[in-house]
C-alpha positions in Angstrom: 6.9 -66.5 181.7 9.3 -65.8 179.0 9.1 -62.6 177.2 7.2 -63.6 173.9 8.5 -61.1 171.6 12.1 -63.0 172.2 11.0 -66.2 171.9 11.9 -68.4 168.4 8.7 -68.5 166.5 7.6 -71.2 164.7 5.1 -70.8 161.4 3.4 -74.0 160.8 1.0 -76.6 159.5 -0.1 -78.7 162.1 -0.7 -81.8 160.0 2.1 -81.8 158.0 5.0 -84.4 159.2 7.6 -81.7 157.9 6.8 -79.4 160.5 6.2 -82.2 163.3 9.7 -82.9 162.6 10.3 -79.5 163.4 8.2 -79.2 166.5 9.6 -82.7 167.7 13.3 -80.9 167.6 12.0 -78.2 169.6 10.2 -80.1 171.9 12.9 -82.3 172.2 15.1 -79.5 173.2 12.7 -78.0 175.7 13.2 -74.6 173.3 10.4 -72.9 174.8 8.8 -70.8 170.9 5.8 -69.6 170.1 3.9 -70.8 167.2 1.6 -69.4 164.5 -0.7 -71.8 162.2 -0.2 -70.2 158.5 -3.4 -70.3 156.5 -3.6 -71.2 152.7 -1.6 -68.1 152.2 1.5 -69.6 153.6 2.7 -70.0 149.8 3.3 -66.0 149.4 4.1 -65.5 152.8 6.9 -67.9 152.8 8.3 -66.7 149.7 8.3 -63.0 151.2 10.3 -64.6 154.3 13.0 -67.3 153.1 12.6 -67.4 148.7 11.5 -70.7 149.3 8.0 -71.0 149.6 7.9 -73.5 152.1 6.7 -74.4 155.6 8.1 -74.6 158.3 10.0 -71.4 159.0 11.7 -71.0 162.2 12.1 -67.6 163.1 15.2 -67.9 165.6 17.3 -64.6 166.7 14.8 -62.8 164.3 16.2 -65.0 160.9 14.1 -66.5 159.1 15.3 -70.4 158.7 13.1 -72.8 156.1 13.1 -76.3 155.5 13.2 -79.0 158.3 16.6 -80.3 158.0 18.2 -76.6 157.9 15.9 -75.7 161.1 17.3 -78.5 163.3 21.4 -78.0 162.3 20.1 -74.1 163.6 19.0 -75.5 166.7 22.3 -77.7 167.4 23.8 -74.5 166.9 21.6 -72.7 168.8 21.4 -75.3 171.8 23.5 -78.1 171.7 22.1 -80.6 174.4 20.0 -82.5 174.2 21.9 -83.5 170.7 20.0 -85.1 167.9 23.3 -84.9 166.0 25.9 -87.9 167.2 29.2 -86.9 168.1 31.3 -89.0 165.9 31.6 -87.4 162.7 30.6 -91.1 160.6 27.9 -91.6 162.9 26.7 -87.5 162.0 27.3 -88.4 158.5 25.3 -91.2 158.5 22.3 -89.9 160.4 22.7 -87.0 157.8 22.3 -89.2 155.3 19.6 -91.1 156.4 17.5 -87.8 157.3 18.3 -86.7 154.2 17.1 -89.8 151.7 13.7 -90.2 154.3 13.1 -86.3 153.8 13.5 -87.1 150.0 11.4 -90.5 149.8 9.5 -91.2 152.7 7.8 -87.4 153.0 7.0 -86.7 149.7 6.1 -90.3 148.6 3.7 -90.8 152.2 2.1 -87.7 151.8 0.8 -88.5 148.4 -0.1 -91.9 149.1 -2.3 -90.2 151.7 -3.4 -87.7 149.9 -4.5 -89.1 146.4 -7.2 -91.0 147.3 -8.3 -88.8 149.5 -9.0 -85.8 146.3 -10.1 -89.0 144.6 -12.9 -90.0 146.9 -13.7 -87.4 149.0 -12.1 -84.0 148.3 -14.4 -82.3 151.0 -12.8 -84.7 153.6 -9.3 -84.8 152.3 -9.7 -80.6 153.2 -10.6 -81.4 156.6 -8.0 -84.0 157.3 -5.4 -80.8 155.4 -7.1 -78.6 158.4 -6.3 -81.0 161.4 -5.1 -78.5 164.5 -5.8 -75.7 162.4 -8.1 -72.3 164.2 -11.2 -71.7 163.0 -9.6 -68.6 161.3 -7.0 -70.5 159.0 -10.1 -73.4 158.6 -13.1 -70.9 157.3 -10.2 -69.4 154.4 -9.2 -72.9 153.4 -12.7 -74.2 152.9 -13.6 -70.3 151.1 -11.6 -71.6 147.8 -12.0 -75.4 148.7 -13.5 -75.5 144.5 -9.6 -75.0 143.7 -7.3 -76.2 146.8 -7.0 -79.8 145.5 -5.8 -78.9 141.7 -3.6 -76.8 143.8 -2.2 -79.2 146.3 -1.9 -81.9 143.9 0.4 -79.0 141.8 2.3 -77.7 144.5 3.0 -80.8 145.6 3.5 -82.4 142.4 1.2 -85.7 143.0 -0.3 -87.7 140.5 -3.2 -90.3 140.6 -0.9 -92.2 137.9 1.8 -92.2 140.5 0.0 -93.7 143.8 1.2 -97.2 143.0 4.7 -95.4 142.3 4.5 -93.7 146.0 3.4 -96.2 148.0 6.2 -98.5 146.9 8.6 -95.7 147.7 6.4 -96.0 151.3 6.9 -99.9 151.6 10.9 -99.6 150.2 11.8 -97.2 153.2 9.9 -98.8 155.7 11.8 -101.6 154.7 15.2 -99.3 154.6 14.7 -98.3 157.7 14.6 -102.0 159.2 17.8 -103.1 157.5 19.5 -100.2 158.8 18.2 -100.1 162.6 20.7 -101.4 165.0 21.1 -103.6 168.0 20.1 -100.5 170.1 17.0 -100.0 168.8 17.9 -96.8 167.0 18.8 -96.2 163.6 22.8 -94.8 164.4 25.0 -95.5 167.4 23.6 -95.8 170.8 21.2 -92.9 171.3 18.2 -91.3 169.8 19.1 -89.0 167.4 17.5 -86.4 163.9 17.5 -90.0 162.3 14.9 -91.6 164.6 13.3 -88.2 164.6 12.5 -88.1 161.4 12.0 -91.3 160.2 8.9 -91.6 163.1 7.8 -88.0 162.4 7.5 -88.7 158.7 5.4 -91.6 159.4 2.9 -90.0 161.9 0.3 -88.1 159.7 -0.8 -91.8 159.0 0.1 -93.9 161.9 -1.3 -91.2 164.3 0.5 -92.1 167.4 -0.8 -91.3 170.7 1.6 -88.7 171.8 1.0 -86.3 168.6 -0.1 -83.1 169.2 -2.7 -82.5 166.4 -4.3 -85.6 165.6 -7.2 -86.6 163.0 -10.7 -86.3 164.1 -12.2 -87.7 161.2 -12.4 -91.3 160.4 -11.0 -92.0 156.9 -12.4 -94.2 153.9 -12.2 -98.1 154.0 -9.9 -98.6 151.0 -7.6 -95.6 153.2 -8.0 -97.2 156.0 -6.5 -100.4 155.0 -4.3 -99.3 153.5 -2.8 -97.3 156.9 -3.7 -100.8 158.8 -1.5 -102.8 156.5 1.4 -100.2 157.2 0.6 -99.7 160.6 1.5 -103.8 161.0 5.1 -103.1 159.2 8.0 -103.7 162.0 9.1 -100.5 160.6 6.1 -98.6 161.8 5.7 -100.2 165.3 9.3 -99.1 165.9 8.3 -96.0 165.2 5.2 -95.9 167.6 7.7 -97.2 170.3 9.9 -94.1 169.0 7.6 -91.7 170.2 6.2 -93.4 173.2 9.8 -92.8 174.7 11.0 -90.0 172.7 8.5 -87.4 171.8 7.4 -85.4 175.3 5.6 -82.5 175.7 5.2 -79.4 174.0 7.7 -76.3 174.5 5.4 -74.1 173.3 4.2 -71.0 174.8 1.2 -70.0 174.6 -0.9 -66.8 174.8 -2.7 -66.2 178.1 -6.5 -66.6 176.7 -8.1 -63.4 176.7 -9.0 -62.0 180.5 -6.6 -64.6 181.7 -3.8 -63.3 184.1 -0.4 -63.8 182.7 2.5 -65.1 184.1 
Protein backbone atom coordinates (compact mmCIF):
# COMPACT_ATOMS: atom_id res chain seq x y z
CA UNK A 1 0.00 0.00 0.00
CA UNK A 2 1.17 3.46 -0.62
CA UNK A 3 2.25 5.48 2.23
CA UNK A 4 -0.95 7.71 2.84
CA UNK A 5 0.66 10.69 4.26
CA UNK A 6 2.39 11.07 0.62
CA UNK A 7 -0.39 10.57 -1.35
CA UNK A 8 -2.23 13.74 -3.28
CA UNK A 9 -5.31 14.39 -1.31
CA UNK A 10 -8.43 15.25 -2.65
CA UNK A 11 -11.21 17.54 -0.55
CA UNK A 12 -14.54 17.05 -2.08
CA UNK A 13 -18.22 17.07 -2.64
CA UNK A 14 -19.24 13.90 -3.89
CA UNK A 15 -22.28 15.18 -5.79
CA UNK A 16 -20.97 18.01 -7.25
CA UNK A 17 -19.90 17.52 -11.16
CA UNK A 18 -16.91 20.03 -10.44
CA UNK A 19 -15.25 17.62 -8.33
CA UNK A 20 -16.28 14.44 -10.49
CA UNK A 21 -14.41 16.21 -13.04
CA UNK A 22 -11.72 16.16 -10.80
CA UNK A 23 -11.90 12.62 -9.60
CA UNK A 24 -12.49 11.50 -13.34
CA UNK A 25 -8.81 13.06 -14.05
CA UNK A 26 -7.47 11.24 -11.28
CA UNK A 27 -9.04 8.12 -11.97
CA UNK A 28 -8.24 8.47 -15.36
CA UNK A 29 -4.58 8.73 -14.51
CA UNK A 30 -4.58 5.84 -12.14
CA UNK A 31 -3.12 8.72 -9.49
CA UNK A 32 -3.66 6.66 -6.58
CA UNK A 33 -5.02 9.96 -3.55
CA UNK A 34 -6.79 9.90 -0.75
CA UNK A 35 -9.94 11.75 -0.36
CA UNK A 36 -11.82 13.67 2.39
CA UNK A 37 -15.66 14.62 2.05
CA UNK A 38 -15.73 18.50 3.27
CA UNK A 39 -18.85 19.30 5.29
CA UNK A 40 -20.93 22.57 5.02
CA UNK A 41 -17.87 24.17 6.44
CA UNK A 42 -15.94 23.70 3.22
CA UNK A 43 -16.64 27.59 2.57
CA UNK A 44 -14.06 28.81 5.40
CA UNK A 45 -11.93 25.93 5.09
CA UNK A 46 -11.28 26.60 1.45
CA UNK A 47 -10.71 30.06 1.87
CA UNK A 48 -8.02 29.30 4.69
CA UNK A 49 -6.37 26.82 1.95
CA UNK A 50 -6.43 28.50 -1.64
CA UNK A 51 -8.38 32.37 -1.10
CA UNK A 52 -10.86 31.03 -3.20
CA UNK A 53 -13.51 29.48 -1.33
CA UNK A 54 -14.11 26.71 -3.50
CA UNK A 55 -14.21 22.96 -3.90
CA UNK A 56 -12.27 20.85 -5.08
CA UNK A 57 -8.84 21.32 -3.75
CA UNK A 58 -6.19 19.09 -4.73
CA UNK A 59 -3.58 18.86 -2.25
CA UNK A 60 -0.57 17.54 -4.64
CA UNK A 61 3.25 17.74 -3.28
CA UNK A 62 1.58 19.35 -0.14
CA UNK A 63 0.13 22.66 -2.46
CA UNK A 64 -2.99 23.41 -2.24
CA UNK A 65 -4.49 23.65 -6.03
CA UNK A 66 -8.40 24.86 -6.40
CA UNK A 67 -10.66 24.95 -9.20
CA UNK A 68 -11.22 21.96 -11.65
CA UNK A 69 -9.51 23.26 -14.65
CA UNK A 70 -6.25 24.44 -12.64
CA UNK A 71 -6.31 20.80 -10.83
CA UNK A 72 -6.05 18.81 -14.06
CA UNK A 73 -3.14 21.20 -16.00
CA UNK A 74 -1.30 20.18 -12.26
CA UNK A 75 -1.84 16.71 -13.01
CA UNK A 76 -0.49 16.80 -16.81
CA UNK A 77 2.31 18.31 -15.07
CA UNK A 78 2.48 16.07 -12.51
CA UNK A 79 1.92 12.82 -14.73
CA UNK A 80 1.75 13.23 -18.22
CA UNK A 81 0.31 9.89 -19.64
CA UNK A 82 -2.38 9.03 -19.89
CA UNK A 83 -2.90 12.79 -21.49
CA UNK A 84 -6.21 14.51 -21.38
CA UNK A 85 -4.37 17.42 -23.03
CA UNK A 86 -3.84 16.78 -27.10
CA UNK A 87 -0.45 17.21 -28.31
CA UNK A 88 -0.97 19.62 -31.11
CA UNK A 89 -0.93 22.93 -29.65
CA UNK A 90 -4.67 23.97 -31.82
CA UNK A 91 -6.10 20.85 -30.85
CA UNK A 92 -4.88 21.88 -26.81
CA UNK A 93 -6.27 25.16 -27.51
CA UNK A 94 -9.34 24.11 -28.54
CA UNK A 95 -10.03 21.52 -25.93
CA UNK A 96 -9.06 24.49 -23.58
CA UNK A 97 -11.51 26.38 -24.93
CA UNK A 98 -14.25 24.11 -24.95
CA UNK A 99 -13.43 23.01 -21.15
CA UNK A 100 -13.41 26.35 -20.46
CA UNK A 101 -16.99 27.76 -22.04
CA UNK A 102 -18.71 24.11 -20.50
CA UNK A 103 -17.05 25.05 -17.01
CA UNK A 104 -18.68 28.48 -17.56
CA UNK A 105 -22.20 27.46 -18.99
CA UNK A 106 -22.92 24.03 -18.72
CA UNK A 107 -21.84 23.78 -14.68
CA UNK A 108 -23.21 26.61 -13.39
CA UNK A 109 -26.41 26.77 -15.60
CA UNK A 110 -27.14 22.62 -14.94
CA UNK A 111 -26.71 22.87 -11.44
CA UNK A 112 -29.28 25.49 -10.98
CA UNK A 113 -31.68 23.99 -13.30
CA UNK A 114 -31.39 21.07 -10.82
CA UNK A 115 -31.37 22.72 -8.05
CA UNK A 116 -34.21 25.42 -8.15
CA UNK A 117 -37.02 23.28 -8.20
CA UNK A 118 -35.71 21.21 -5.96
CA UNK A 119 -35.63 24.40 -2.89
CA UNK A 120 -38.91 25.20 -4.58
CA UNK A 121 -40.69 21.91 -4.00
CA UNK A 122 -39.05 20.10 -1.61
CA UNK A 123 -36.20 21.78 0.23
CA UNK A 124 -35.88 18.71 2.72
CA UNK A 125 -35.10 16.50 -0.45
CA UNK A 126 -33.13 18.96 -2.46
CA UNK A 127 -30.60 18.64 1.13
CA UNK A 128 -30.55 14.95 0.67
CA UNK A 129 -29.83 14.87 -3.03
CA UNK A 130 -26.80 17.94 -1.75
CA UNK A 131 -25.70 14.98 0.69
CA UNK A 132 -25.42 12.07 -1.95
CA UNK A 133 -21.96 9.97 -0.91
CA UNK A 134 -21.55 12.13 1.85
CA UNK A 135 -20.62 10.14 5.87
CA UNK A 136 -22.99 10.33 8.27
CA UNK A 137 -20.65 12.94 9.95
CA UNK A 138 -20.67 15.70 7.08
CA UNK A 139 -24.77 14.56 6.60
CA UNK A 140 -25.93 15.06 10.54
CA UNK A 141 -24.07 18.95 10.24
CA UNK A 142 -25.76 19.70 6.97
CA UNK A 143 -29.20 18.74 8.06
CA UNK A 144 -28.25 20.72 11.80
CA UNK A 145 -28.80 24.28 9.88
CA UNK A 146 -30.97 22.72 7.00
CA UNK A 147 -33.57 26.07 8.23
CA UNK A 148 -30.77 28.30 6.35
CA UNK A 149 -28.61 25.98 3.79
CA UNK A 150 -31.05 26.78 0.82
CA UNK A 151 -31.03 30.83 1.16
CA UNK A 152 -27.43 29.98 1.41
CA UNK A 153 -26.80 27.76 -1.61
CA UNK A 154 -29.02 29.68 -3.72
CA UNK A 155 -26.46 32.89 -2.59
CA UNK A 156 -23.34 31.25 -2.93
CA UNK A 157 -24.30 29.99 -5.87
CA UNK A 158 -25.97 32.84 -7.23
CA UNK A 159 -29.38 31.01 -8.49
CA UNK A 160 -32.57 32.54 -9.02
CA UNK A 161 -36.06 31.01 -9.36
CA UNK A 162 -36.55 34.07 -11.98
CA UNK A 163 -33.54 32.55 -13.84
CA UNK A 164 -34.56 28.67 -14.29
CA UNK A 165 -36.01 29.29 -17.76
CA UNK A 166 -32.68 31.36 -18.32
CA UNK A 167 -30.55 28.16 -17.16
CA UNK A 168 -32.02 25.56 -18.71
CA UNK A 169 -31.77 27.21 -22.11
CA UNK A 170 -28.09 27.70 -21.35
CA UNK A 171 -28.45 23.54 -20.62
CA UNK A 172 -30.33 22.89 -24.08
CA UNK A 173 -27.67 25.54 -26.02
CA UNK A 174 -24.53 23.48 -24.92
CA UNK A 175 -25.97 20.30 -25.31
CA UNK A 176 -26.56 21.43 -28.58
CA UNK A 177 -22.82 23.02 -28.75
CA UNK A 178 -21.53 20.14 -27.92
CA UNK A 179 -23.15 18.18 -30.96
CA UNK A 180 -22.06 20.67 -33.59
CA UNK A 181 -18.69 20.51 -32.43
CA UNK A 182 -18.12 16.50 -31.89
CA UNK A 183 -16.24 14.98 -34.62
CA UNK A 184 -16.12 11.93 -36.86
CA UNK A 185 -14.29 10.13 -34.00
CA UNK A 186 -16.70 10.41 -31.64
CA UNK A 187 -14.91 12.80 -29.45
CA UNK A 188 -15.11 16.39 -29.18
CA UNK A 189 -11.13 17.19 -30.54
CA UNK A 190 -8.85 15.09 -32.66
CA UNK A 191 -8.72 11.41 -32.39
CA UNK A 192 -8.62 10.55 -28.62
CA UNK A 193 -10.46 11.19 -25.49
CA UNK A 194 -9.30 14.08 -23.98
CA UNK A 195 -10.23 17.18 -20.61
CA UNK A 196 -12.95 18.09 -23.39
CA UNK A 197 -14.98 14.83 -23.31
CA UNK A 198 -14.10 14.81 -19.61
CA UNK A 199 -15.76 17.45 -18.75
CA UNK A 200 -18.44 17.89 -20.93
CA UNK A 201 -19.81 14.11 -19.58
CA UNK A 202 -18.77 14.94 -16.01
CA UNK A 203 -20.74 18.16 -16.07
CA UNK A 204 -23.72 16.36 -17.19
CA UNK A 205 -23.70 13.43 -14.69
CA UNK A 206 -25.35 14.82 -11.44
CA UNK A 207 -28.50 14.64 -13.68
CA UNK A 208 -28.04 11.84 -16.17
CA UNK A 209 -26.62 9.53 -13.36
CA UNK A 210 -24.69 7.15 -15.41
CA UNK A 211 -23.96 3.76 -14.33
CA UNK A 212 -20.31 3.99 -13.74
CA UNK A 213 -20.56 7.15 -11.20
CA UNK A 214 -19.29 6.65 -8.02
CA UNK A 215 -21.81 8.49 -5.70
CA UNK A 216 -25.11 8.22 -7.24
CA UNK A 217 -28.72 9.47 -6.07
CA UNK A 218 -30.67 7.27 -3.80
CA UNK A 219 -33.65 9.20 -3.87
CA UNK A 220 -36.17 9.37 -6.50
CA UNK A 221 -36.80 12.96 -7.57
CA UNK A 222 -40.23 14.90 -8.27
CA UNK A 223 -42.31 14.34 -11.45
CA UNK A 224 -41.98 17.83 -13.05
CA UNK A 225 -37.73 17.04 -12.14
CA UNK A 226 -38.01 14.05 -13.46
CA UNK A 227 -39.14 15.04 -16.85
CA UNK A 228 -37.39 17.34 -17.12
CA UNK A 229 -33.93 15.03 -16.66
CA UNK A 230 -35.92 12.39 -19.15
CA UNK A 231 -36.32 15.04 -21.82
CA UNK A 232 -32.42 15.78 -21.51
CA UNK A 233 -31.48 12.39 -20.99
CA UNK A 234 -33.06 11.76 -24.84
CA UNK A 235 -30.73 14.70 -26.24
CA UNK A 236 -27.92 13.08 -28.73
CA UNK A 237 -25.72 15.17 -26.65
CA UNK A 238 -26.40 13.34 -23.40
CA UNK A 239 -26.36 9.71 -24.81
CA UNK A 240 -22.87 10.51 -26.08
CA UNK A 241 -22.04 11.38 -22.99
CA UNK A 242 -23.36 8.05 -21.24
CA UNK A 243 -21.33 6.23 -23.98
CA UNK A 244 -18.39 8.65 -22.72
CA UNK A 245 -18.25 7.09 -19.52
CA UNK A 246 -19.16 3.55 -20.34
CA UNK A 247 -15.67 3.52 -22.13
CA UNK A 248 -13.88 6.16 -20.47
CA UNK A 249 -14.51 6.54 -16.78
CA UNK A 250 -12.83 3.22 -14.86
CA UNK A 251 -12.35 2.67 -11.55
CA UNK A 252 -11.49 4.64 -8.61
CA UNK A 253 -7.68 5.44 -7.68
CA UNK A 254 -8.53 6.11 -4.48
CA UNK A 255 -7.08 4.80 -1.40
CA UNK A 256 -8.78 4.11 1.21
CA UNK A 257 -8.33 3.64 4.96
CA UNK A 258 -8.17 0.09 6.25
CA UNK A 259 -11.64 0.00 8.29
CA UNK A 260 -10.92 -0.08 11.81
CA UNK A 261 -9.43 -3.72 13.12
CA UNK A 262 -8.67 -4.35 9.53
CA UNK A 263 -5.03 -5.39 8.66
CA UNK A 264 -3.32 -3.05 6.39
CA UNK A 265 -1.51 -3.54 3.55
Amino acid sequence: MPNEMTLPLLWHIPFSHFNEKVRWALDFKNIPHRRKCVGTDYLFKAWRATGRGTLPILFLNDKPIGDSTAIIAALEQHQAEPALYPKHPAQRQRALDLEDYLDEVLGPSLRAALVTPLFREDPDLAIRVLMTGMPDKAASNLRMISWIFPTYYRFRHKISAQRLQQDRTNVTDALDRIARELQPSGYLVGETFSVADLTAAALLAPLLQPAELQYKMTVTLPASLQKYRDDIVRHPTSQWALGIYRHHRGSSAEVRRPKTGAPAG
